[in-house]
C-alpha positions in Angstrom: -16.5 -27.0 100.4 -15.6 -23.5 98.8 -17.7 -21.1 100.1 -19.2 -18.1 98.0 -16.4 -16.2 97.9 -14.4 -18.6 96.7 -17.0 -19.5 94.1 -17.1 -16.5 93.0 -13.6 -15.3 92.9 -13.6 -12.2 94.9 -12.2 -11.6 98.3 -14.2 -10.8 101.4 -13.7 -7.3 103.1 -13.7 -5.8 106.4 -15.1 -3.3 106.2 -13.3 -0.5 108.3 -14.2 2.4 105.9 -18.3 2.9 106.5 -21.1 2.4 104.8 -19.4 2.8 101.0 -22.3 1.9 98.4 -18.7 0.2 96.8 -18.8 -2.0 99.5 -22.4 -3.2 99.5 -23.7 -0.1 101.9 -24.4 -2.0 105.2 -25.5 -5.2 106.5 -29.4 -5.1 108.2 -29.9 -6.6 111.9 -31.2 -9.7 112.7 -34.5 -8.2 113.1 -34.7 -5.8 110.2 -33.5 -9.0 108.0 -36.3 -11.4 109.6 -39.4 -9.0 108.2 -37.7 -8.8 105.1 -38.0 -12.6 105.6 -41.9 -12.6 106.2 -42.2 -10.6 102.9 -41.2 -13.3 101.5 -44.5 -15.5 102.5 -46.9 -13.5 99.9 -46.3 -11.0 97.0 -48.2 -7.7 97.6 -49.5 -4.5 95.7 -46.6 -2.7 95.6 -48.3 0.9 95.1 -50.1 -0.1 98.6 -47.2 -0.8 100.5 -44.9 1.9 99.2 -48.2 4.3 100.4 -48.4 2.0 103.7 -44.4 2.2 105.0 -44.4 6.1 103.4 -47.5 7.1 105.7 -45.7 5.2 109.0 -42.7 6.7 108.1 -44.0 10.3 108.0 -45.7 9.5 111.4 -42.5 8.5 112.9 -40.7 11.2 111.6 -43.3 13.9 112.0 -43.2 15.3 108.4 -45.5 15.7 106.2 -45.2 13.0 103.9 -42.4 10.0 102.7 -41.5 8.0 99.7 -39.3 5.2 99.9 -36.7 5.0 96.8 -33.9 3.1 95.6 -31.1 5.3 97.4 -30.6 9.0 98.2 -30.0 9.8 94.8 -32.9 8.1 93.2 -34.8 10.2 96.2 -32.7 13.4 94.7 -34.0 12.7 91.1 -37.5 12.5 91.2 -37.5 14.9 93.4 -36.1 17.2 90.9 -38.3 16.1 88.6 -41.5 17.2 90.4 -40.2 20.5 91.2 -39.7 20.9 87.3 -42.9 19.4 86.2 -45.5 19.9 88.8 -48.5 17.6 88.6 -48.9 17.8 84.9 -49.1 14.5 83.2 -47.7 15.9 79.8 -44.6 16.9 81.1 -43.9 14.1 83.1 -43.8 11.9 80.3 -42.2 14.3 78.0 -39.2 14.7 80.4 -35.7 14.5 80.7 -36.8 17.3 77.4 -37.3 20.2 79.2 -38.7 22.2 77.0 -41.5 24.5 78.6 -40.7 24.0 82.0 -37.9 25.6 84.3 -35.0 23.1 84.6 -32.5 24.9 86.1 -31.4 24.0 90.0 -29.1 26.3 91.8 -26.3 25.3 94.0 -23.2 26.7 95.9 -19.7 26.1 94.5 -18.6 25.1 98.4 -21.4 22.3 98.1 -20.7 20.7 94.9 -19.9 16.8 95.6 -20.1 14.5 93.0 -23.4 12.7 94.0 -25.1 16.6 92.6 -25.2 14.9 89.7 -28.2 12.8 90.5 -30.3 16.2 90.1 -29.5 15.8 86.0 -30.9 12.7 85.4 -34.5 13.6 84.8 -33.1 16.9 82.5 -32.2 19.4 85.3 -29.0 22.1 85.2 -27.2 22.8 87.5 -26.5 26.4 87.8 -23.5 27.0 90.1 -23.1 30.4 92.6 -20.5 32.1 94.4 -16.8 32.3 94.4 -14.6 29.4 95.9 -14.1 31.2 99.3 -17.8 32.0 100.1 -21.4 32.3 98.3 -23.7 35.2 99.4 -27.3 36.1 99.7 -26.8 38.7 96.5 -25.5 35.7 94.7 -28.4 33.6 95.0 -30.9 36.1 94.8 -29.3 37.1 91.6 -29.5 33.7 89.9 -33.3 32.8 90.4 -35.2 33.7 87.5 -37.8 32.4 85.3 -36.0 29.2 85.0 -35.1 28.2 88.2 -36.9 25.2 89.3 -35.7 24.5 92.7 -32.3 25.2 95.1 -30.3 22.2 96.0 -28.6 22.1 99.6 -26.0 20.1 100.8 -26.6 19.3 104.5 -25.3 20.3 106.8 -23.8 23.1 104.9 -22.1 24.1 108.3 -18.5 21.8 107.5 -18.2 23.7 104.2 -16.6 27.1 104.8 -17.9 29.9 103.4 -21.5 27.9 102.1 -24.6 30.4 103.1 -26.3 28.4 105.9 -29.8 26.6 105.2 -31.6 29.3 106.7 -30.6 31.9 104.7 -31.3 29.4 101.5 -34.7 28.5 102.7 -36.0 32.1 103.1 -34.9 33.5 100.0 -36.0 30.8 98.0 -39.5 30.8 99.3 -39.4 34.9 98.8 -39.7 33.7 95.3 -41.4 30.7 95.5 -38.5 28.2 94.9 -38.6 24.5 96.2 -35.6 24.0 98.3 -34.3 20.3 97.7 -31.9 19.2 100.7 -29.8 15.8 100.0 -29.3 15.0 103.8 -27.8 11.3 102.6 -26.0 10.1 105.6 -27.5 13.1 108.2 -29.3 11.0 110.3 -28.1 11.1 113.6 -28.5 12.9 116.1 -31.6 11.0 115.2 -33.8 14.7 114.9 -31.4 15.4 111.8 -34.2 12.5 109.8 -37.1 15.3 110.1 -34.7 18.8 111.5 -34.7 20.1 107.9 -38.3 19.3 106.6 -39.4 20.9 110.0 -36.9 24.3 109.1 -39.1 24.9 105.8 -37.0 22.7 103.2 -39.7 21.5 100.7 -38.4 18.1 100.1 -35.1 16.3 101.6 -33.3 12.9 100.4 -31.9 10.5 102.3 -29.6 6.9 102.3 -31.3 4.4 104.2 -28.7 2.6 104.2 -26.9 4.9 106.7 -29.9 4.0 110.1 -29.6 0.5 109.0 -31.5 -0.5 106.0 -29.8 -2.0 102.9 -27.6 -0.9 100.5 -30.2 -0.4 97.5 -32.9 2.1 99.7 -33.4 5.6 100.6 -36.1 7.7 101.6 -37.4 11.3 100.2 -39.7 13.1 102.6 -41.0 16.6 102.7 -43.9 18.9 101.5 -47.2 16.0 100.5 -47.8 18.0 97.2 -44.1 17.6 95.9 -43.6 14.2 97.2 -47.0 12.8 95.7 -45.5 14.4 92.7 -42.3 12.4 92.9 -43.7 9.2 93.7 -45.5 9.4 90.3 -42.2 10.0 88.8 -41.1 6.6 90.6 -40.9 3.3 89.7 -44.3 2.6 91.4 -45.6 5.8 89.8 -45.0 4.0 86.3 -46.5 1.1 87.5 -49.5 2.0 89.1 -50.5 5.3 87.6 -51.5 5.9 83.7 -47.6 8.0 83.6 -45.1 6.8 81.6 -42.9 7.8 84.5 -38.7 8.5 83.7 -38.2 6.8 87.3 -39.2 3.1 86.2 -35.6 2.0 85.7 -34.5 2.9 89.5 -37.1 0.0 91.3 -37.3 -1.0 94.5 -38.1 -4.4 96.1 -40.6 -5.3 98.5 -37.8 -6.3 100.9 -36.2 -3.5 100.6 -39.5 -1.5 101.3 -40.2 -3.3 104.1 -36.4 -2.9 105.3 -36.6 0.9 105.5 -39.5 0.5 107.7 -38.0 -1.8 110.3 -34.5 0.0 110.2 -35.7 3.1 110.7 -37.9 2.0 113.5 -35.5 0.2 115.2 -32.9 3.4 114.7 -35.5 5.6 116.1 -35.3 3.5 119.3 -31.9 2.3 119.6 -30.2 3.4 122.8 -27.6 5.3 120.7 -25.3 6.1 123.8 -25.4 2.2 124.6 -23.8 2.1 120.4 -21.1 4.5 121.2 -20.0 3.2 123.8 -19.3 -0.8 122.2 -17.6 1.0 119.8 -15.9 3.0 122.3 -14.9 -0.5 123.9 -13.5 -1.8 120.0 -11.5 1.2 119.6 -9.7 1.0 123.0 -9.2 -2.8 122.1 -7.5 -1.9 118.7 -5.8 1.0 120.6 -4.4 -1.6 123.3 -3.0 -3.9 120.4 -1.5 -1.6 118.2 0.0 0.4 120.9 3.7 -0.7 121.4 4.5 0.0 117.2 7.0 2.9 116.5 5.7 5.8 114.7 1.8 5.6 115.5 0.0 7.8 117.4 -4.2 7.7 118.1 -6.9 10.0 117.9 -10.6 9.1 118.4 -12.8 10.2 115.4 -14.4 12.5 114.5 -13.0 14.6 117.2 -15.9 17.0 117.6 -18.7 14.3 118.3 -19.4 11.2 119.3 -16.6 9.1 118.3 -17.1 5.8 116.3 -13.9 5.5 114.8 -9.9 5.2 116.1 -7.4 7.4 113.7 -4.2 6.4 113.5 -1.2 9.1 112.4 1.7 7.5 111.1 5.1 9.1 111.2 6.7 8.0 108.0 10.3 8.8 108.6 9.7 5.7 112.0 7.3 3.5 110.4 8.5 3.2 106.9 5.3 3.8 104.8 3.3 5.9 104.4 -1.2 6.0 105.4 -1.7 5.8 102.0 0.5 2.6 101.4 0.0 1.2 104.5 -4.4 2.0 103.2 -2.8 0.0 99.7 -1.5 -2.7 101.2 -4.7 -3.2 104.0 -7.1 -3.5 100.7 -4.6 -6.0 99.0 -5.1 -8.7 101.6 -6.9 -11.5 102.0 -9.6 -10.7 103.5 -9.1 -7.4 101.7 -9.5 -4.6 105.0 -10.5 -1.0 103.6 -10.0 2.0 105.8 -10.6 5.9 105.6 -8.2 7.3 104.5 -7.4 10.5 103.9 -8.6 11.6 106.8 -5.7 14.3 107.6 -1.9 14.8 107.6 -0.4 10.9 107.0 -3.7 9.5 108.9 -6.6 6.7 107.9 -8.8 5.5 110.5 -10.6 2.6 111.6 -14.1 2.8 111.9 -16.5 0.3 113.8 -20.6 0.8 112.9 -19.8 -1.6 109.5 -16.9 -3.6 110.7 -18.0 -7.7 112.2 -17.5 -7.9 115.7 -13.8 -9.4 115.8 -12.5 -7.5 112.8 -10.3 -5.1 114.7 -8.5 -8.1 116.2 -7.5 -9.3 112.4 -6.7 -5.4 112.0 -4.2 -5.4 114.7 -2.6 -8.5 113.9 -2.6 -7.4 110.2 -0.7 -4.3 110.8 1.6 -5.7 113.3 2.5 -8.0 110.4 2.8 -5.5 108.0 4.9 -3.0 110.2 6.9 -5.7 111.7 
């Protein structure tokens, strides 16, 4: 009997890459899926348990308040649309028009990623600072004005050369009253990164819940209470349960998926992480062991500066024949398809093992001894 691959027509994929929202985002435990089971039994008032899991999450997390949204950069868009609207009804409905109301959301040239554009969907500009070497306090300070409606920060700031640290954002934003908005998507571990920057004075901070466990179509927005009472009105469940004809209904969320950023982040909050690293630790040296023996590859563990989940592999062209990139190519043209990181460096992709099954790295090795045979 075909199975649902087959069915379908598309190829399965191992998933050596991470949690890619391309890719599906990640695949929930046993346990988080089994309460997403139980919501099954009943239906439920969505505006309650969206107010129920947000008011256990801030608990957990020891911030002020939480909203569970349909990703990090649902979480980045109505949070951008409270800090341009406030409370008032009027111009909630009357956005993504601006008009009246300061739009405009600063943000350093060294921290521009592509996701930024998640901040524009409810009418906001971005108004970009600094030169492409380094941004600096006079630079920001010179581009709040009347307009300004909040300060977006790209955690953790500290890999991008030349980026003023948060610090320095926070406190001259707040000299003037600006909202700083922190999209923190895939920051959460160590595990104190989930409530570090809402605890440093950042008013409200987005993440992907996807990347502590939870499925592919969730995220969380936590914060200040006002701003994040604000952007839950701007929600889906804001439209729906509030007299606001809300710009957030098209980005819903499922009572499942509700329920799965509850569990996940409970059971990330007490996962023996060091007991995580080192399985993966024991993958890697298993996919090093096999691959070990083929001319022109040498290892690394990644990331090098932290607790590694991941093996690199550097491949000397001029030996191997290929190069990472082809060798990436024809990985992802197999069947089962196997997608890797790559670039990751000079000639170098890596394997990485929080999304990939248990078993995967011993297709991997087999894979690449076929294809560098």
């Amino acid at each position: 009997m075909a199975n649902i691959f087959q069915e379908l027509g598309v190829r399965p994929v191992l998933n050596a890459h991470g949690n890619r929202t391309a890719l599906g985002g990640n695949t929930p435990s046993p346990a988080v899926r089994a309460l997403m089971d139980e919501m099954e039994d009943y239906y439920v008032d969505m505006g309650d348990l969206v107010d129920s899991v947000g008011e256990r999450v801030s608990e957990m997390l020891g911030v002020e308040a939480a909203l569970v949204t349909s990703g990090c950069a649902a979480a980045l868009a109505v949070g951008a649309a409270a800090c341009m609207t406030g409370d008032d009804p009027d111009k909630m409905e009357q956005i993504p028009d601006t008009t009246g109301m300061p739009d405009e959301f600063i943000i350093q040239r060294q921290l521009r990623v592509r996701y930024d554009r998640a901040m524009t969907i409810p009418g906001g500009k971005l108004v970009v600072i600094g030169h492409e070497d380094k941004t600096t306090p006079e630079q920001l300070e010179e581009a709040i004005g009347p307009n300004t409606a909040g300060i977006h920060y790209l955690a953790p700031g500290t890999s991008h050369p030349g980026a003023l640290p948060i610090e320095d954002v926070i406190r001259i934003g707040h000299s003037h009253d600006i909202p700083i908005i922190v999209d923190a998507a895939g920051q959460v571990y160590p595990i104190d990164n989930l409530s570090r920057y809402a605890k440093m004075g950042a008013d409200l901070v987005a993440y992907g819940a996807k990347y502590f466990g939870s499925v592919n179509s969730s995220g969380l927005l936590t914060g200040r209470k006002d701003l994040v009472g604000i952007a839950r009105t701007h929600s889906s469940i804001g439209f729906e349960s509030t007299p606001v004809k809300s710009f957030g209904r098209p980005m819903k969320i499922d009572r499942q998926e509700v329920v799965a950023v509850y569990a996940a982040l409970r059971e990330w909050l007490t996962t023996n992480h060091e007991d995580r690293f080192a399985a993966y630790e024991k993958r890697m040296a298993s996919l090093r062991a096999d691959l070990t023996g083929i001319p022109g590859l040498t290892f690394f563990d990644s990331p090098e500066d932290g607790p590694a989940d991941g093996l690199g592999v550097t491949i000397d062209s001029t030996v191997v024949g290929m190069t990472a990139e082809e060798i990436a190519e024809e990985l992802k043209d197999g069947n089962p398809s196997i997608w890797v990181r790559h670039p990751v460096g000079p000639d170098s992709l890596v394997f990485r093992m929080p999304t990939l099954r248990p078993g995967g790295e011993q297709v991997i090795a087999q894979t690449m001894r076929e294809l560098l045979a």
